[in-house]
C-alpha positions, -999 to +999 in steps of 0.1 A: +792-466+827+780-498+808+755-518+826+746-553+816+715-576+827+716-607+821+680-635+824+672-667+811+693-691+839+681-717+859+672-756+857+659-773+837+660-813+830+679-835+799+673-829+766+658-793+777+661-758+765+672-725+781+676-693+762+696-666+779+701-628+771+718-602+781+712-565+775+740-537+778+728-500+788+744-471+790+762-475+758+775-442+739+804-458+719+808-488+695+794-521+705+816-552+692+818-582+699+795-601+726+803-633+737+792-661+764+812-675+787+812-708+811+828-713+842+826-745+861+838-751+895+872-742+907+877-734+870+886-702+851+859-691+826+861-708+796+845-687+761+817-707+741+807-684+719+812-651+704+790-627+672+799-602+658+786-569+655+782-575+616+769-608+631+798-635+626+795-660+649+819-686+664+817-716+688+834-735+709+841-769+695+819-788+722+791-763+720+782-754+686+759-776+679+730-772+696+739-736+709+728-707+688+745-668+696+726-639+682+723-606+689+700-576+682+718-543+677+691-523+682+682-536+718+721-538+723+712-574+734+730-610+729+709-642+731+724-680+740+699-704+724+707-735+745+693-767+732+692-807+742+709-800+774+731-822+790+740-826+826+779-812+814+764-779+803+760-773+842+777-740+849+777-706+854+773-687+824+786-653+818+777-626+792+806-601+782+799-571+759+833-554+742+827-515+739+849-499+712+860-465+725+888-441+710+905-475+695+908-494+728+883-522+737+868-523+770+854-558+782+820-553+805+804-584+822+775-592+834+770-609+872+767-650+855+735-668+862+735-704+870+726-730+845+716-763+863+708-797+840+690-825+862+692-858+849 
């Protein structure tokens, strides 16, 4: 079973930075894609970013700019380079890992950690 730990939440004021990660264990099959996620209040997750395992990356429209998504195969970890911060970047943020496995794709989450932006 695929374990993933996420770090790197918390508050931190305007104009701030935050840089999350999130490690998968346990992993005997392909690792794909890994993405980040944001869910707001009362609201379904929304995705903000997603690499590659050849390292691709794509970004919500709103975000891209001054988030960075990386990854280090070797670690099997993602990173969320969260810059200038703004008060609307408050949310939880969620890591999902995508484990090829026989040709079927199995999604594995992490628990979210809160992101807080004081003005």
């Amino acid at each position: 079973q695929v374990h993933v730990a996420e770090s790197g939440g918390g508050l931190v004021q305007v104009g701030g930075s935050l840089r999350r990660s999130c490690t998968a264990s346990e992993v005997t099959s392909t690792m794909s894609d890994m993405r980040w996620y944001r869910q707001d209040p009362g609201e379904g997750r929304v995705l903000v970013a997603t690499i590659t395992e050849g390292g691709l990356t794509k970004y919500d429209a709103t975000v891209e700019d001054p988030f960075t998504i990386s990854r280090d195969n070797a670690k099997n970890t993602v990173y969320l380079q969260m810059n200038n911060l703004k008060p609307e970047d408050t949310a939880i943020y969620y890591c999902d890992v995508v484990v090829s496995r026989l040709n079927t794709d199995y999604d594995y989450w992490g628990r979210g950690t809160q992101v807080t932006v004081s003005s």
